[in-house]
C-alpha positions as CSV (number, residue, x, y, z in Angstrom):
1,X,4.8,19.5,-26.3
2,X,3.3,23.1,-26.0
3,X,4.3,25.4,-23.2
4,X,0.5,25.5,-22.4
5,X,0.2,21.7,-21.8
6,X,3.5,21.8,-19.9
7,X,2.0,24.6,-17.4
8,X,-0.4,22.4,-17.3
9,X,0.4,19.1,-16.7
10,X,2.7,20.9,-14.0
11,X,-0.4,22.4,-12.3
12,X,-1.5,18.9,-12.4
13,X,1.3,17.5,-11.1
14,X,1.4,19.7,-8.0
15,X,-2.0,19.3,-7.1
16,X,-1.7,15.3,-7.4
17,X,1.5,15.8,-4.4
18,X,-1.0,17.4,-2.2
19,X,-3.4,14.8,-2.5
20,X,-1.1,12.4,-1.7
21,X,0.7,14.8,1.0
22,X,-3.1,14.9,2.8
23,X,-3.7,10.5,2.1
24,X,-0.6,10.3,4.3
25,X,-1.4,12.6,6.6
26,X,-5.2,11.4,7.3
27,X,-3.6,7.6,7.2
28,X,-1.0,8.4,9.9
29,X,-4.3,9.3,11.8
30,X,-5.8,5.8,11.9
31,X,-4.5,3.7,14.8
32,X,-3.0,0.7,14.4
33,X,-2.4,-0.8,17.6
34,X,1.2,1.2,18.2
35,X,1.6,4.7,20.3
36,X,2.0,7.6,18.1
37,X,1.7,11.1,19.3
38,X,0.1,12.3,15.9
39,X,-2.7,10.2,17.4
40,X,-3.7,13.0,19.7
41,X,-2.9,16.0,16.7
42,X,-6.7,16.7,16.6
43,X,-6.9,17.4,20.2
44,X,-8.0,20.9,21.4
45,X,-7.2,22.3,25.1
46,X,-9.4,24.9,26.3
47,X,-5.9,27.2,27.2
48,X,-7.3,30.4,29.2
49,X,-10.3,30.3,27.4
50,X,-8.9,30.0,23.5
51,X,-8.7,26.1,22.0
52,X,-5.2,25.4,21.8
53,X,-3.5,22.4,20.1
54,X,-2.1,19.7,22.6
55,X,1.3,20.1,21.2
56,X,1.3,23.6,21.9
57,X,0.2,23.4,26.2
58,X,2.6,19.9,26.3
59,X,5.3,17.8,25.2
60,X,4.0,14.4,23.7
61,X,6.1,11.1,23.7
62,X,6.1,7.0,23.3
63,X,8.5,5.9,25.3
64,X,7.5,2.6,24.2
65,X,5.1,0.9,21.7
66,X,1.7,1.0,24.1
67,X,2.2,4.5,26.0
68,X,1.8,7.4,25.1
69,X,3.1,10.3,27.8
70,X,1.8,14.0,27.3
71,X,3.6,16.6,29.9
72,X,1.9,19.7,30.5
73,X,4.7,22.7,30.6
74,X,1.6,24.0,33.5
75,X,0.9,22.0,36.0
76,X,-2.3,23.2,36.0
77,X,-3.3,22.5,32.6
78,X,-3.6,18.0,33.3
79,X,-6.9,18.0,34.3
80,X,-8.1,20.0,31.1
81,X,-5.6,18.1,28.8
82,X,-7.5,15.1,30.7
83,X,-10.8,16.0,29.6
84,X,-9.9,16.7,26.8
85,X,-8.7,13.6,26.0
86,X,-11.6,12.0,27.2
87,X,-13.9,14.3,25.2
88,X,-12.1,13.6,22.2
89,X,-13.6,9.7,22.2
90,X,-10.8,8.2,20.8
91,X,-10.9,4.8,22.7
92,X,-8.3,5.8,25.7
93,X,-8.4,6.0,28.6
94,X,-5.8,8.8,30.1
95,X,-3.9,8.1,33.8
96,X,-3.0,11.8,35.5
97,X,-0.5,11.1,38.3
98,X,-0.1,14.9,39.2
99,X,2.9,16.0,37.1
100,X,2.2,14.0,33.3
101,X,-0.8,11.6,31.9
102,X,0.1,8.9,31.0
103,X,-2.1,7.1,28.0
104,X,-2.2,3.2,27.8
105,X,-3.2,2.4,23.7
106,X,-4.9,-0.7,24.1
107,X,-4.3,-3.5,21.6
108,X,-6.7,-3.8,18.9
109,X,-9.6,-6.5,18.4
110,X,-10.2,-8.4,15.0
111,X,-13.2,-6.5,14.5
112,X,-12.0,-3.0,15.4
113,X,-9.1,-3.6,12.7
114,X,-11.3,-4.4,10.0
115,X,-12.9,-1.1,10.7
116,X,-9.9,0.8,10.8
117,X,-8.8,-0.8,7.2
118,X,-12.7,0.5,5.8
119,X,-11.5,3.6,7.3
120,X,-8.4,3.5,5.9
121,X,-9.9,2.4,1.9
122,X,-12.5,5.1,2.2
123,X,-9.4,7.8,2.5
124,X,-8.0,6.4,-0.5
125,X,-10.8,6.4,-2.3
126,X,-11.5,10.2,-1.4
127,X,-7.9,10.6,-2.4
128,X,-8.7,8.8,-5.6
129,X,-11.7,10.9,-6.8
130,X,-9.4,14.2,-6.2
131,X,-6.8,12.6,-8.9
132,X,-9.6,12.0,-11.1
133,X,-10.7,15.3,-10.7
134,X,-7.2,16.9,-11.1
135,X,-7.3,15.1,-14.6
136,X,-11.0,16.0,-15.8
137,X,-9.5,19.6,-14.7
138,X,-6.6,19.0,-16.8
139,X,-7.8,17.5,-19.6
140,X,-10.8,20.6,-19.8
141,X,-8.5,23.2,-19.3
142,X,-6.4,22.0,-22.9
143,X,-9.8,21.8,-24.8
144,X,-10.1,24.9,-23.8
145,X,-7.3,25.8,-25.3
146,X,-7.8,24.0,-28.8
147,X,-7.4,26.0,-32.2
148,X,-6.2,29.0,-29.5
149,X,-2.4,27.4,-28.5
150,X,-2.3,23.7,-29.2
151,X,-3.4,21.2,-31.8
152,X,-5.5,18.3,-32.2
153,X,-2.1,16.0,-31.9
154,X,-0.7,18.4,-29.2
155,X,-4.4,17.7,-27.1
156,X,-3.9,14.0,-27.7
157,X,-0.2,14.1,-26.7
158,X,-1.2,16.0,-23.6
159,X,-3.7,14.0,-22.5
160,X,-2.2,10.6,-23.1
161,X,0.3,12.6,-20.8
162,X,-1.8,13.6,-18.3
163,X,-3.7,9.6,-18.1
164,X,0.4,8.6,-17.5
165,X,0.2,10.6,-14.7
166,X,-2.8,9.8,-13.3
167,X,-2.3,6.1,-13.5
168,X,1.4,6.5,-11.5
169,X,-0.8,8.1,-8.8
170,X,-3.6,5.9,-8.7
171,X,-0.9,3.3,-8.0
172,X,1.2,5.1,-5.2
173,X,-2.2,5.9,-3.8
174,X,-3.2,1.8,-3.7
175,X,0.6,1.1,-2.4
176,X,-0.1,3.3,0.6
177,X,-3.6,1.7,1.5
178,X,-1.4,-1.2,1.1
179,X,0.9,-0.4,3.4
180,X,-1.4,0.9,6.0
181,X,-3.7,-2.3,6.0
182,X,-1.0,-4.4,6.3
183,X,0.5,-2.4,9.5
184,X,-3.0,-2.3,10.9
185,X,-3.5,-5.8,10.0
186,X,-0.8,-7.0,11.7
187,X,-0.7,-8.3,15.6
């Protein structure tokens, strides 16, 4: 294999991670019926006037598997991180008793699950079209380079190659969407 389809297939490669790296990011996002302070990651607190992340005003914790408990290092800084939770419409509904806020994550219904797990399929599938991007990418970028660095066998090598790789991501991709319907699934 030329150097060219190595670089590459490497370019590829590292792309492919990142797509992944952000499908397991956004998936930690969707609730599934269990406190997890990377719930709240979106949250912005209007901090002397500049939106601050929550994590950055206040320490957030689950000291078991239905709270979640956010303490301000101000004092004077619960009743925006309460509204802000509040504005953030994310189903909770917070308790401030004057020194931390204290969130309750309700259990999930049947019917709010099922949406979470569409939720959940339409990141993978937005995950999915950026793999099959990466590879039209790829798989461009060596025709390019026909008759200039590579061959017709080395372009048929390379992207045989590259569909290898693609299909090893398709599947990780489809394990973590497994994963995460089966943990939002469950009661």
């Amino acid at each position: 294999m030329s150097e060219f389809i190595k670089k590459t297939i490497d370019g590829m490669q590292s792309h492919l991670d990142k797509a992944i790296d952000h499908l397991e990011h956004e998936l930690t996002k969707v609730r599934t019926g269990r406190a997890n302070p990377q719930m709240l990651d979106e949250i912005k607190i209007d901090y002397y006037g500049a939106p601050t992340p929550l994590n950055q005003v206040a320490s957030v914790n689950t000291p078991d598997a239905r709270t979640i408990v956010i303490q301000p290092w101000e004092k004077s800084m619960l009743q925006a991180i309460e509204k802000a939770i509040q504005a953030a419409n994310l189903g909770f509904n917070p308790q401030n008793d004057g020194s931390i806020v204290r969130i309750s994550v309700p259990p999930l219904t049947e019917e709010r699950r099922k949406e979470l797990v569409k939720k959940a399929k339409a990141e993978g599938e937005h995950c999915k079209v950026t793999i099959r991007n990466s590879r039209r990418d790829a798989n461009e970028a060596l025709k390019k380079e026909l008759k200039k660095a590579i061959t017709e066998d080395e372009l048929k090598t390379g992207e045989q190659k590259i569909q290898q790789i693609i299909d090893a991501f398709i599947v990780k991709v489809d394990k973590h969407l497994e994963t995460k319907e089966k943990e939002i699934m469950t009661v």
